[in-house]
py3Dmol code that shows the C-alpha trace and the ligand (Angstrom):
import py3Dmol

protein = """\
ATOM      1  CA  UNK A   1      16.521  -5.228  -4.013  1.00  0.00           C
ATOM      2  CA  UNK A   2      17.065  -7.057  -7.537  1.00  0.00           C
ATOM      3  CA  UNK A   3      15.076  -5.429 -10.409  1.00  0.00           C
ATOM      4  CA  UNK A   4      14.444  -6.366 -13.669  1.00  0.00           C
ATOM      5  CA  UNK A   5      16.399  -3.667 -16.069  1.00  0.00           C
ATOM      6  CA  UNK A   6      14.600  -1.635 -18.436  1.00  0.00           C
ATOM      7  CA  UNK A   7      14.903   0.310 -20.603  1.00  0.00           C
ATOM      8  CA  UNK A   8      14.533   4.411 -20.701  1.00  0.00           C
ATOM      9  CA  UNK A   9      10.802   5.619 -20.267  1.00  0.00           C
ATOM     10  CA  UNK A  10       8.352   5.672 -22.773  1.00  0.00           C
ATOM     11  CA  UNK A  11       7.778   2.004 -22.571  1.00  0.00           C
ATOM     12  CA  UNK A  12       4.103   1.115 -22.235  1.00  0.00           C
ATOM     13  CA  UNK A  13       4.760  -1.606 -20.019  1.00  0.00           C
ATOM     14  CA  UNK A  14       1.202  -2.536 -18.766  1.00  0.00           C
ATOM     15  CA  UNK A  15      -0.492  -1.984 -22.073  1.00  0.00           C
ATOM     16  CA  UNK A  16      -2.791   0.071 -21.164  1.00  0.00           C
ATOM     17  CA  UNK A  17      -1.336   3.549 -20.948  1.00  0.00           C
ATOM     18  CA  UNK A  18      -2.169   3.975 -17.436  1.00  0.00           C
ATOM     19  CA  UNK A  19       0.764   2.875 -15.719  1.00  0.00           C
ATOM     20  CA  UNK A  20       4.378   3.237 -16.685  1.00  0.00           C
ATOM     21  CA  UNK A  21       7.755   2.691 -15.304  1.00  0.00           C
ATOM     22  CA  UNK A  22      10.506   5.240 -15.070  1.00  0.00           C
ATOM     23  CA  UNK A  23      14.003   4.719 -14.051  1.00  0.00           C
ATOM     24  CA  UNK A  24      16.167   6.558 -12.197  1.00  0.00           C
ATOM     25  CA  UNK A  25      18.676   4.824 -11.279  1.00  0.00           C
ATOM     26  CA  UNK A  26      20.668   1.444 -11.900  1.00  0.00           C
ATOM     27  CA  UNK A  27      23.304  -0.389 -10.353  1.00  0.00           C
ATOM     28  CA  UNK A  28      24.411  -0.849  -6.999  1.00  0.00           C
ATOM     29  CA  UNK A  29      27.416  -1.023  -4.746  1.00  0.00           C
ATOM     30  CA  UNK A  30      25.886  -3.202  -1.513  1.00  0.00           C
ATOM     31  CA  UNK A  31      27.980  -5.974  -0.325  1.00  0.00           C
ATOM     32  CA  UNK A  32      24.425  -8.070   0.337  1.00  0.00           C
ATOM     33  CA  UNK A  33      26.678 -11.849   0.078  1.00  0.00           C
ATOM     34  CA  UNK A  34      23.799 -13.625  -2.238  1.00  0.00           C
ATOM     35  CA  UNK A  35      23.480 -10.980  -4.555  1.00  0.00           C
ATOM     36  CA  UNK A  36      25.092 -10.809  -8.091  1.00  0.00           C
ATOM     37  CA  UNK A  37      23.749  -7.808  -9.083  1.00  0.00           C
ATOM     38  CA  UNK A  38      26.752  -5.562  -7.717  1.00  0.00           C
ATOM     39  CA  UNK A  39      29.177  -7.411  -9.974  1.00  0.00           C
ATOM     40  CA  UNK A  40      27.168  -7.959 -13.327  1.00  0.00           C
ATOM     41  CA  UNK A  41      25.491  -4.241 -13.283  1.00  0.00           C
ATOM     42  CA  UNK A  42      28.260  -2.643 -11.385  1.00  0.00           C
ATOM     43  CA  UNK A  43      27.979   0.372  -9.402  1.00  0.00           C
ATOM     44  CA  UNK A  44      25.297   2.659  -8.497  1.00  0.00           C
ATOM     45  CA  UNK A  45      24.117   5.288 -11.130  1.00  0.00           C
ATOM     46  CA  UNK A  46      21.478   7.878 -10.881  1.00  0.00           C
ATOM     47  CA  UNK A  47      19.818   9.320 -14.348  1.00  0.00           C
ATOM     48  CA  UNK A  48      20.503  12.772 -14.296  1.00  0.00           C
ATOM     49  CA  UNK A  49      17.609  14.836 -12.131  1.00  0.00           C
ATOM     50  CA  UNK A  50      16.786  16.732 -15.284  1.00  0.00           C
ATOM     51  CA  UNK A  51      16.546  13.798 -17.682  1.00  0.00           C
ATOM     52  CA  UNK A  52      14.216  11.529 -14.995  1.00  0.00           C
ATOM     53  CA  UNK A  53      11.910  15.235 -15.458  1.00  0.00           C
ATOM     54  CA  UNK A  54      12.099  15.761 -19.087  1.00  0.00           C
ATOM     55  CA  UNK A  55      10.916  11.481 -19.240  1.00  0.00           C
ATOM     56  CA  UNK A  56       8.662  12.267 -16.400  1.00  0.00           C
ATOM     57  CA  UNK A  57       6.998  15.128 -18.332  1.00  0.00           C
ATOM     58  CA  UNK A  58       6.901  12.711 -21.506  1.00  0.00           C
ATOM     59  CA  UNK A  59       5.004  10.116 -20.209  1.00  0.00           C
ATOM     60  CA  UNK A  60       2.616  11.923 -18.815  1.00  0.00           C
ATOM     61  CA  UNK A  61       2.160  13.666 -22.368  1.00  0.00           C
ATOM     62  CA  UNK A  62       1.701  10.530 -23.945  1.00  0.00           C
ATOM     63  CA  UNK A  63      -1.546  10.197 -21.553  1.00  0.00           C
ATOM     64  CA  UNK A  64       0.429   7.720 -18.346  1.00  0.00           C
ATOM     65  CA  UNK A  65      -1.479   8.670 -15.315  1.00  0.00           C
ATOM     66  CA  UNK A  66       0.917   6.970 -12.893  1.00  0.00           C
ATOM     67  CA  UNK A  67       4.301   6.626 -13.036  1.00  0.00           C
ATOM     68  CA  UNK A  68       6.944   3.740 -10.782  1.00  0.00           C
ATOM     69  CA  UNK A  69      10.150   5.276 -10.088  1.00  0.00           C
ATOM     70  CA  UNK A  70      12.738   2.225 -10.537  1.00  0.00           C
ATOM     71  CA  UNK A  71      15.812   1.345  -9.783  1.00  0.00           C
ATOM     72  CA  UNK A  72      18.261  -1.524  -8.517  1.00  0.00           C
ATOM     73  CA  UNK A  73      18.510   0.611  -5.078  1.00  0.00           C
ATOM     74  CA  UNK A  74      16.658   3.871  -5.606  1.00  0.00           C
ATOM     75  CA  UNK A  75      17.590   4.831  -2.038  1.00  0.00           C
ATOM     76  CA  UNK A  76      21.142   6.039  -3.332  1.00  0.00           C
ATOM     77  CA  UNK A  77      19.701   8.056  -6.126  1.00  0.00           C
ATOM     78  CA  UNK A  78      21.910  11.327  -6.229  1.00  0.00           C
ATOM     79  CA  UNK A  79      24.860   9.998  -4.436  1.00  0.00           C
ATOM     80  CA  UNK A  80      27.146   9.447  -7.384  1.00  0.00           C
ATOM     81  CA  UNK A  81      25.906  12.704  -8.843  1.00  0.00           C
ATOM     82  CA  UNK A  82      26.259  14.873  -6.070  1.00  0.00           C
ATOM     83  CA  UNK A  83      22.700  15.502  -6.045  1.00  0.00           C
ATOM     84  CA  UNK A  84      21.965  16.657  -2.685  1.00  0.00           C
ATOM     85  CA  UNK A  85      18.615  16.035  -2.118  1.00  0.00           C
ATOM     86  CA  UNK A  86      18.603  12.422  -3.155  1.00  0.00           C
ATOM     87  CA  UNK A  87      15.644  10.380  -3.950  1.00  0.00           C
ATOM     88  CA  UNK A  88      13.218  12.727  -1.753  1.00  0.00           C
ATOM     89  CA  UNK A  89      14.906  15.673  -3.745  1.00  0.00           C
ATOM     90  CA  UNK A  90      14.145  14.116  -7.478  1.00  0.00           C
ATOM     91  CA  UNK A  91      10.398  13.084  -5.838  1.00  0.00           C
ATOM     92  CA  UNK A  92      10.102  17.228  -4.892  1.00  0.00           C
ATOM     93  CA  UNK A  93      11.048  17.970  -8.166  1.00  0.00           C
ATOM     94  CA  UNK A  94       8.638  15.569  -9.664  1.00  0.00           C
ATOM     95  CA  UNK A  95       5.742  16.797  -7.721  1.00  0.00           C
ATOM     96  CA  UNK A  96       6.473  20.780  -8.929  1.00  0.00           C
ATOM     97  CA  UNK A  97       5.906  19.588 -12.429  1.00  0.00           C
ATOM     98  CA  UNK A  98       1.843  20.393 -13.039  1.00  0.00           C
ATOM     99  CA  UNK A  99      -0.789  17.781 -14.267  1.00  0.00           C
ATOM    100  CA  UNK A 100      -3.107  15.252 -12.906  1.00  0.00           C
ATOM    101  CA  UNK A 101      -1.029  12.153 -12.013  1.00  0.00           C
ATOM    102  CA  UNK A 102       0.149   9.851  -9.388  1.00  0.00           C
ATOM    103  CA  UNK A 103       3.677   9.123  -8.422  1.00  0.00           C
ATOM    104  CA  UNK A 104       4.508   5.463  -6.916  1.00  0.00           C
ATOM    105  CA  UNK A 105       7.704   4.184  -5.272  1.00  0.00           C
ATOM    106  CA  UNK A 106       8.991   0.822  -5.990  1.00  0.00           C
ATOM    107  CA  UNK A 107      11.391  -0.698  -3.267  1.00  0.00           C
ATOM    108  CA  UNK A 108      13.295   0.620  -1.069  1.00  0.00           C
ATOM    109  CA  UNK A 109      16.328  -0.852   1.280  1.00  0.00           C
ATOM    110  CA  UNK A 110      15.772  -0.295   4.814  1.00  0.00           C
ATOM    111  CA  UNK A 111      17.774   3.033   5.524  1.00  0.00           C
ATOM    112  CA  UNK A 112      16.340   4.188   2.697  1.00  0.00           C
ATOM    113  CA  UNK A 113      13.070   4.906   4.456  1.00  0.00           C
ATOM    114  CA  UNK A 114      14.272   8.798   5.555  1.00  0.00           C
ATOM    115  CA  UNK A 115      11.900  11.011   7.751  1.00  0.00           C
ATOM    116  CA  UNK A 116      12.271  12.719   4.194  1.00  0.00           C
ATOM    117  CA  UNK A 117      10.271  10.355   2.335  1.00  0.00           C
ATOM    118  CA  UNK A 118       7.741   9.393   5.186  1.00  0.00           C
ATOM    119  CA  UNK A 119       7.106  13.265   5.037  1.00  0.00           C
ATOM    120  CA  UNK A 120       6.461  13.693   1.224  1.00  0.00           C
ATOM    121  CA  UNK A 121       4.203  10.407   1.352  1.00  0.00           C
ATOM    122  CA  UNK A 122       2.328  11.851   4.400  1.00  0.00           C
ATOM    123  CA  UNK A 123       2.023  15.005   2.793  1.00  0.00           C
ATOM    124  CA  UNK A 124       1.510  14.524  -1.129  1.00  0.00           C
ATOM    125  CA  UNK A 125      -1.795  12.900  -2.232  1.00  0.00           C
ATOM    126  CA  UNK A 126       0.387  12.409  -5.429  1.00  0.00           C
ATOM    127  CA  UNK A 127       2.842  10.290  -3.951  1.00  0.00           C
ATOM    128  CA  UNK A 128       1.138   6.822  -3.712  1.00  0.00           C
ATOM    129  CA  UNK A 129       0.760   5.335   0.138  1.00  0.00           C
ATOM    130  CA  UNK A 130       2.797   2.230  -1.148  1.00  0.00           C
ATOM    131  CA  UNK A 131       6.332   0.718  -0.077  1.00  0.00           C
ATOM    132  CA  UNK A 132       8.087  -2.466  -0.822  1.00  0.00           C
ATOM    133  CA  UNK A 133      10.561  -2.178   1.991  1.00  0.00           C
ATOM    134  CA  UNK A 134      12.773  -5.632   1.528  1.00  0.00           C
ATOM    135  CA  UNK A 135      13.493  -7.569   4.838  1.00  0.00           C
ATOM    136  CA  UNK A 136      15.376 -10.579   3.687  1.00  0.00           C
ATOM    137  CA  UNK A 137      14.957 -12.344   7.027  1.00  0.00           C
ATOM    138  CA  UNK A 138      14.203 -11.896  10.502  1.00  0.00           C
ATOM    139  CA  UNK A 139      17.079 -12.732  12.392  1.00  0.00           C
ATOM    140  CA  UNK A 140      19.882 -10.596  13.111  1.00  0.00           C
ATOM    141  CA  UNK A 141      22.664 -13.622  12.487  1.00  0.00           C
ATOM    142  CA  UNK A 142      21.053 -14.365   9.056  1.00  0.00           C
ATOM    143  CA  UNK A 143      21.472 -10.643   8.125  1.00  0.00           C
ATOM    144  CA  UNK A 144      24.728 -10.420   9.562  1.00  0.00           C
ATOM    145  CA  UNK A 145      25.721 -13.457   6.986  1.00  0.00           C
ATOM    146  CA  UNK A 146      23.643 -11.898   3.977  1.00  0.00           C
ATOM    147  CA  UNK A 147      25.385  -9.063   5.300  1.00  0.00           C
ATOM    148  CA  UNK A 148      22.842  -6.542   5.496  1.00  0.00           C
ATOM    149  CA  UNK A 149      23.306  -3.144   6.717  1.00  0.00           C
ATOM    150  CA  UNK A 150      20.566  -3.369   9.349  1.00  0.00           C
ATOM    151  CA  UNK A 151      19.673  -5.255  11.960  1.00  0.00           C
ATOM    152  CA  UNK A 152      15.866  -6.750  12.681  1.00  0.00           C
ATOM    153  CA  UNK A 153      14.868  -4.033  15.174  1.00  0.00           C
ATOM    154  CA  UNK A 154      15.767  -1.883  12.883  1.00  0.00           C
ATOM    155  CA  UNK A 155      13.591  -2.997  10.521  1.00  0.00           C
ATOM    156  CA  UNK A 156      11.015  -3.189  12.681  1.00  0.00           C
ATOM    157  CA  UNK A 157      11.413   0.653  13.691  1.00  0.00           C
ATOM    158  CA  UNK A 158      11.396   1.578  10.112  1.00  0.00           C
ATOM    159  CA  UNK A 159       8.061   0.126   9.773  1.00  0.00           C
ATOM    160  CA  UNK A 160       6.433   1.110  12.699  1.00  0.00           C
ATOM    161  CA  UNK A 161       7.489   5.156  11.785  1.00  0.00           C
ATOM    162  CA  UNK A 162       6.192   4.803   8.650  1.00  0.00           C
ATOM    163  CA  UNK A 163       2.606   3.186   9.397  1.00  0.00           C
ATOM    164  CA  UNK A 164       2.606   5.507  11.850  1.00  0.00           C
ATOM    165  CA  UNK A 165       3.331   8.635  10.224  1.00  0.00           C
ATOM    166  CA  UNK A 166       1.453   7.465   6.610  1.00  0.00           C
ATOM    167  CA  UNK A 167      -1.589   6.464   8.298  1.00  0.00           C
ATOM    168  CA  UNK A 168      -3.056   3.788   5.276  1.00  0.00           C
ATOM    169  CA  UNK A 169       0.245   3.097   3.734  1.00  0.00           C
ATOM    170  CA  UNK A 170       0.413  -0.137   1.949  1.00  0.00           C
ATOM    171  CA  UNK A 171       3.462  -1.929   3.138  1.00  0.00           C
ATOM    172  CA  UNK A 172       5.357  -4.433   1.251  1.00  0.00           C
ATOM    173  CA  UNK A 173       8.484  -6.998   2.685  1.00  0.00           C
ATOM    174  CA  UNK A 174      10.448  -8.888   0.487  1.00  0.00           C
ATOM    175  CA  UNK A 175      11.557 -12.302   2.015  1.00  0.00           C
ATOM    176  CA  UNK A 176      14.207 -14.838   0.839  1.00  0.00           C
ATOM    177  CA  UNK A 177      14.205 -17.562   2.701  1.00  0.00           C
ATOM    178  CA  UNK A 178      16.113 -20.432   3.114  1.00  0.00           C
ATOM    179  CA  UNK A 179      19.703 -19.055   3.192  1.00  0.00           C
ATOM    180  CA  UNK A 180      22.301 -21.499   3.845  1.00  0.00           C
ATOM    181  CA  UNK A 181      22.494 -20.612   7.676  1.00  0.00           C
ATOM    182  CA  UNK A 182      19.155 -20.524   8.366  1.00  0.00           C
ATOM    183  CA  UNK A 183      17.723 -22.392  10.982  1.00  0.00           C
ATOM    184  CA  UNK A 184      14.630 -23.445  12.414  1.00  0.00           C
ATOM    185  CA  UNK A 185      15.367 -20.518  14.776  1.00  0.00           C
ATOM    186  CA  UNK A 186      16.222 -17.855  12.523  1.00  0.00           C
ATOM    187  CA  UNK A 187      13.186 -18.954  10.730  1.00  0.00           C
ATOM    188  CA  UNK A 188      10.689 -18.444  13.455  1.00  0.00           C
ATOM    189  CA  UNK A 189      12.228 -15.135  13.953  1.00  0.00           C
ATOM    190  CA  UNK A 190      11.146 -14.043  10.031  1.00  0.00           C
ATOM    191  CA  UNK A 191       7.613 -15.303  10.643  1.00  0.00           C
ATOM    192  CA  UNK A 192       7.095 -13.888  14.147  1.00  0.00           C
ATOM    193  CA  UNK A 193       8.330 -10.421  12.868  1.00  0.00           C
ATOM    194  CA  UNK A 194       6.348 -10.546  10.089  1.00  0.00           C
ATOM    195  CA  UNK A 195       3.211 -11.588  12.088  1.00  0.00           C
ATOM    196  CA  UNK A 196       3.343  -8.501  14.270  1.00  0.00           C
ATOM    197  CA  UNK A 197       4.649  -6.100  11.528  1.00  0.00           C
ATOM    198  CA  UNK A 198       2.230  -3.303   9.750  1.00  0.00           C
ATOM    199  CA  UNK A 199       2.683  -5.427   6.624  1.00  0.00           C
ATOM    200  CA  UNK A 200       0.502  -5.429   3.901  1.00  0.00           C
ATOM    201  CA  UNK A 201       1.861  -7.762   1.108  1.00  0.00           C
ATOM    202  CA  UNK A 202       4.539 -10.417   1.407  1.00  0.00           C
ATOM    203  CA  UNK A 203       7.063 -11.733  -1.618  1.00  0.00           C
ATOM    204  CA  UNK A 204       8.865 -14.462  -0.735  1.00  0.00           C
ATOM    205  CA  UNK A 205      11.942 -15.931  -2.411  1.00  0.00           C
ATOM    206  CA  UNK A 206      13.396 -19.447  -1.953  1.00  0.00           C
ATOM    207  CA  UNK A 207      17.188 -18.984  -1.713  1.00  0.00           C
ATOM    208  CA  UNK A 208      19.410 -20.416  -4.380  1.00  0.00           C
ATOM    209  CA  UNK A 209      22.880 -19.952  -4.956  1.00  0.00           C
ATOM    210  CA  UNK A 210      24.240 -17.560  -7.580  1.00  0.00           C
ATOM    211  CA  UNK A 211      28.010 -18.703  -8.902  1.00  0.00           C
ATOM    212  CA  UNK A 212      30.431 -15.888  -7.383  1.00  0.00           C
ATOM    213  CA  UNK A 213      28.577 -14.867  -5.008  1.00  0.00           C
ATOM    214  CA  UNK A 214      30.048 -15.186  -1.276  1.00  0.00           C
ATOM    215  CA  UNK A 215      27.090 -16.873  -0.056  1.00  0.00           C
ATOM    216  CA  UNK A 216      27.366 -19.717  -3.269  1.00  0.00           C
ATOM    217  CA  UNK A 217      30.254 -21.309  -1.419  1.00  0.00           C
ATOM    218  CA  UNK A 218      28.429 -21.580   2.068  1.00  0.00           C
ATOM    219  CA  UNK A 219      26.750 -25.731   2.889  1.00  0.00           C
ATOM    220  CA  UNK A 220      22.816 -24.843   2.626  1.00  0.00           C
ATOM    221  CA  UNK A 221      20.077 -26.447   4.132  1.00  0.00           C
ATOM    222  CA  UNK A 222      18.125 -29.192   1.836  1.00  0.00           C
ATOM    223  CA  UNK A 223      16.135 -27.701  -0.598  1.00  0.00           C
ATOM    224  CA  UNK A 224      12.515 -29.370  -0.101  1.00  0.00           C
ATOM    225  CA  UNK A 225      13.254 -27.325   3.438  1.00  0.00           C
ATOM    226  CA  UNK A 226      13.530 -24.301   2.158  1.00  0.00           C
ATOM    227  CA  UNK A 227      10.424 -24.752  -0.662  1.00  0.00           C
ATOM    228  CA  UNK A 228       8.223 -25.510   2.763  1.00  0.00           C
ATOM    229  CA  UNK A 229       9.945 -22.091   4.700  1.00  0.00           C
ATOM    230  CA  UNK A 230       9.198 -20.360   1.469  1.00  0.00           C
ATOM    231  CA  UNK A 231       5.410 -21.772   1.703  1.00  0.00           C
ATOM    232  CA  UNK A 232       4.895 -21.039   5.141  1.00  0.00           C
ATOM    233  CA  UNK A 233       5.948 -17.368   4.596  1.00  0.00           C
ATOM    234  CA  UNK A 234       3.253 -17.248   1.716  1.00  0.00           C
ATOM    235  CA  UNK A 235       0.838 -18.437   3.627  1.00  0.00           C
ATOM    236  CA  UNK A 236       1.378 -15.826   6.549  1.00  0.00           C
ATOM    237  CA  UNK A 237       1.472 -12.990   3.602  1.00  0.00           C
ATOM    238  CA  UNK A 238      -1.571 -14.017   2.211  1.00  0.00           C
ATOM    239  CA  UNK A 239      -3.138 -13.678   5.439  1.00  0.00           C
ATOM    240  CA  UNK A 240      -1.510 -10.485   6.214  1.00  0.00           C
ATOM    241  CA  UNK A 241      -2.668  -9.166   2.884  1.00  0.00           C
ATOM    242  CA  UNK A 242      -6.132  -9.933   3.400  1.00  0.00           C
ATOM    243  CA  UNK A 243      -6.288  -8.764   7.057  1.00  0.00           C
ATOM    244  CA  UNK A 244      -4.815  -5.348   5.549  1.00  0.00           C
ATOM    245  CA  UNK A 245      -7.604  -5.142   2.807  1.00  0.00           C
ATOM    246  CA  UNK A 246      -9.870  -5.613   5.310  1.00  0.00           C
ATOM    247  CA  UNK A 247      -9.499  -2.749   7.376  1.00  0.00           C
ATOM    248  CA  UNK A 248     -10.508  -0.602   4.656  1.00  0.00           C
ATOM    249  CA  UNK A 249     -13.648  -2.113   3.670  1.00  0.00           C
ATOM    250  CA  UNK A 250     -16.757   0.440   4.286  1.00  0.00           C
ATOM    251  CA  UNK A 251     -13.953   3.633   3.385  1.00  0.00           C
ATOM    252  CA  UNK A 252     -12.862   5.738   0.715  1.00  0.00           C
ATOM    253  CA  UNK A 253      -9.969   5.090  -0.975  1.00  0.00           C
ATOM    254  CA  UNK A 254      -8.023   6.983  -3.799  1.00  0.00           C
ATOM    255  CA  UNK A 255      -7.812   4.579  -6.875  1.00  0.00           C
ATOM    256  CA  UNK A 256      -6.916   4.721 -10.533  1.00  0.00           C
ATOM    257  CA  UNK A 257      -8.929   2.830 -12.899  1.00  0.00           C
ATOM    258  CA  UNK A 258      -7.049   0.418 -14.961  1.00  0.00           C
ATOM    259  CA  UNK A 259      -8.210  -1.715 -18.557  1.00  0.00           C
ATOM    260  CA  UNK A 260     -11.717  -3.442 -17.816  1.00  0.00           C
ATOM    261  CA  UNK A 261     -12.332  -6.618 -18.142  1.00  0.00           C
ATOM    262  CA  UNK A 262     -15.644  -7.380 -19.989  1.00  0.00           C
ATOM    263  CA  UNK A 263     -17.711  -7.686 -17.021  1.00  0.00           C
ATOM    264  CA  UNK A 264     -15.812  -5.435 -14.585  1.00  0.00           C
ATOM    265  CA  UNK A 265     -14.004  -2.213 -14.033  1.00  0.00           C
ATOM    266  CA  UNK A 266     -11.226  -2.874 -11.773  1.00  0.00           C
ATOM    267  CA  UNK A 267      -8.869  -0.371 -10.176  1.00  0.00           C
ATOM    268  CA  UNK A 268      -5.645   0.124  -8.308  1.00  0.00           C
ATOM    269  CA  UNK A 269      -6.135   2.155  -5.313  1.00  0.00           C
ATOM    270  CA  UNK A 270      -2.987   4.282  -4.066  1.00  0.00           C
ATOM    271  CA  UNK A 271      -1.934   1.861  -1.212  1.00  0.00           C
ATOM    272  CA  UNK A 272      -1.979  -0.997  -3.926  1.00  0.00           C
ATOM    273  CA  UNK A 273      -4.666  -2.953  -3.555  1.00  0.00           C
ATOM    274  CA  UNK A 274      -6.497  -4.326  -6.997  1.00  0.00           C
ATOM    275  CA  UNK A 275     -10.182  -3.780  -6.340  1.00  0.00           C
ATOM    276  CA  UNK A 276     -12.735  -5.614  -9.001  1.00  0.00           C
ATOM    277  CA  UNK A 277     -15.672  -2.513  -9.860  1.00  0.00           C
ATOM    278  CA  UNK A 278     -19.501  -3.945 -10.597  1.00  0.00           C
ATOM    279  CA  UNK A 279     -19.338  -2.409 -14.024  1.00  0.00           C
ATOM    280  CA  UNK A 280     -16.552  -1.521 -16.818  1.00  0.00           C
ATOM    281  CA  UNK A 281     -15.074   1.471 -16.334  1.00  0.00           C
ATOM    282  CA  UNK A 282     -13.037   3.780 -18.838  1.00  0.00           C
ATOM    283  CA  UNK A 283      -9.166   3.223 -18.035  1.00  0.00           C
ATOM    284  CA  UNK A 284      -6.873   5.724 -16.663  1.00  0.00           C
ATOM    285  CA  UNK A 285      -9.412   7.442 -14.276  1.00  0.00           C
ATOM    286  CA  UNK A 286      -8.807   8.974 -11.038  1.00  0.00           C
ATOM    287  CA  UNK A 287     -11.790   8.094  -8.983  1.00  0.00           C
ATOM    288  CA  UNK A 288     -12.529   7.403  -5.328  1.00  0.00           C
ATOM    289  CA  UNK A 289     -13.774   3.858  -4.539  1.00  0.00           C
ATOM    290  CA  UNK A 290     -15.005   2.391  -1.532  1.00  0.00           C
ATOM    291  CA  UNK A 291     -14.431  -1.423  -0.415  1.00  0.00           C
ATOM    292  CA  UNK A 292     -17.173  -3.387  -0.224  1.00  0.00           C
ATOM    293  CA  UNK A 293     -15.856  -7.271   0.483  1.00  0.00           C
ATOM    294  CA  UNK A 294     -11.868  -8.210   0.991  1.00  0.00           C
ATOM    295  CA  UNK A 295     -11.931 -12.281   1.023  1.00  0.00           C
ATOM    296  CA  UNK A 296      -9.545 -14.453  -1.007  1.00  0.00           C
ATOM    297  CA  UNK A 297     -11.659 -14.638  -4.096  1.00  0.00           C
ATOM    298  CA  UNK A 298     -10.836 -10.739  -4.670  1.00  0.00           C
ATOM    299  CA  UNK A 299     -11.288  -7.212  -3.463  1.00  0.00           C
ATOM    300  CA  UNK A 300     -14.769  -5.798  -4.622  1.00  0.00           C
ATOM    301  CA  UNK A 301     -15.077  -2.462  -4.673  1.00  0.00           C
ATOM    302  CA  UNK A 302     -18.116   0.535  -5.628  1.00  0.00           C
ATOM    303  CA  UNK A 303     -17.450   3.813  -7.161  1.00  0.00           C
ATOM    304  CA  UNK A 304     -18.158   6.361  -5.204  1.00  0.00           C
ATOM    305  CA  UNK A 305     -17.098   9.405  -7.291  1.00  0.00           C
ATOM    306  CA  UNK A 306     -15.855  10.096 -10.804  1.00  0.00           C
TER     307      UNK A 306
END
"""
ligand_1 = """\
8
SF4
S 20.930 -3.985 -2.050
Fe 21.838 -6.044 -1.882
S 20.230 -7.389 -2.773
Fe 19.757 -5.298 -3.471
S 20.796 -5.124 -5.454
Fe 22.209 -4.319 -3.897
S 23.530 -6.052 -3.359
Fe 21.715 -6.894 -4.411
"""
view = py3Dmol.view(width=600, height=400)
view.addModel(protein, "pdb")
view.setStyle({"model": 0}, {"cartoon": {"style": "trace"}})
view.addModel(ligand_1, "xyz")
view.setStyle({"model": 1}, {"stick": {}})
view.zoomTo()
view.show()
């Protein structure tokens, strides 16, 4: 999905020095009809497997405890470099390097999701429970005209393997809604799949048109539609989010401590959920929490263990 560019590593983005972004790739060559990205960034390019290690290695020198692989479509890391092992291959080589840190996926396209990367995530307490998995929409005819590479079953299947196989995994759709052949139809297709989908956090998009894109010369629907789509769809994903908070209150989770504020510690757990601690707590801390409350006013959390 789109992604803001940056830069090389070494960029303390949150402030904080205890999370950092790294990317590995840029670029990308999907034919996805609303998307400009392809044709202002241009094609897929992976950083070299031994430069995303040596950055790797130097952020976690300069005291980063976790570190975001990004990209504009990480899922075709290693394909223009002949790097066989792909994204699941750079994450192996990742986890070999020594040191106390935490490794977190950003998004992912659909196919992207390999038994590969379900394994490592299942298997590596290093590699963050966490997914952004984008979705676009729920009905087969509106990904046919985005044209998407998947269909909604698909999707779905992706999804269900990986909550099932990452048991805890934080799961994240991205939504845009309101393309110019949606209809009411298609619509309630997006919000019934979501409803019944192992999602844990929703981001939802109101279509607009980008100049050159395929999609820019399509009739749309009225835009005060699509705002109230785009609403609904919220709405649904902040229930969704809550609901998933909520079956972890009373349990353990893994969780990093991030800057206090002057009253509270707060903390991002592995599956990504921001948790509010009674007390300040030191940043950059690996520690094990356990939910207390998950209502709309926050996520409130007790630690449990240094
Ligand atoms: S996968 Fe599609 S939406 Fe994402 S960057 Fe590529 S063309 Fe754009």
């Amino acid at each position: 999905g789109p992604e803001e560019g940056r830069g090389h590593a070494c960029v303390p983005h949150f402030g904080d020095r205890t999370r950092a972004f790294l990317k590995i790739q840029e670029g990308c060559n999907f034919p996805c009809s609303y998307c400009i990205i392809p044709s202002v960034r241009g094609p897929s390019r992976s950083v070299p497997v031994e430069v995303v290690v040596e950055d790797f290695k130097a952020l976690l020198d300069a005291g980063y405890r976790e570190v975001v692989l990004t990209g504009v479509n990480s899922g075709e890391y290693g394909k223009d470099t002949g790097f066989r092992g792909g994204l699941a291959g750079l994450v192996e080589r990742l986890l070999a390097v020594p040191g106390r840190y935490r490794i977190r996926l950003n998004s992912l396209e659909p196919r992207a999701v390999t038994p590969g990367i379900r394994t490592l995530m299942r298997r590596e307490a290093a590699l963050a429970k966490h997914l952004q998995i984008p979705l676009q929409s729920g009905s087969d005819a509106v990904l046919r005209a985005m044209r998407r590479n998947y269909r909604a079953a698909f999707y779905e299947e992706q999804l269900r393997a990986l909550a099932e196989e990452v048991p805890g995994v934080g799961i994240g759709a991205d939504v845009l809604v309101g393309f110019p052949t949606e209809s009411t139809a298609d619509f309630d297709a997006t919000l019934a799949l979501l409803e019944r989908s192992p999602i844990a956090f929703v981001h939802a998009f109101t279509y607009s048109p980008r100049p050159g894109t395929a999609a820019a010369a399509m009739p749309g629907i009225p835009q005060r539609e699509a705002a109230e789509r785009t609403r609904r769809v919220r709405v649904l994903g902040e229930r969704k989010h809550l609901a998933f908070a909520a079956r972890f209150v009373g349990r353990p989770l893994s969780a990093l401590t991030l800057a206090p504020s002057p009253d509270r510690g707060r903390a991002l757990t592995e599956n990504f959920l921001h948790v509010a601690l009674p007390r300040p707590e030191g940043p950059n801390r690996f520690v094990t929490v356990t939910l207390r409350s998950a209502g709309s006013e926050g996520f409130a959390a007790e630690l449990v263990e240094a």
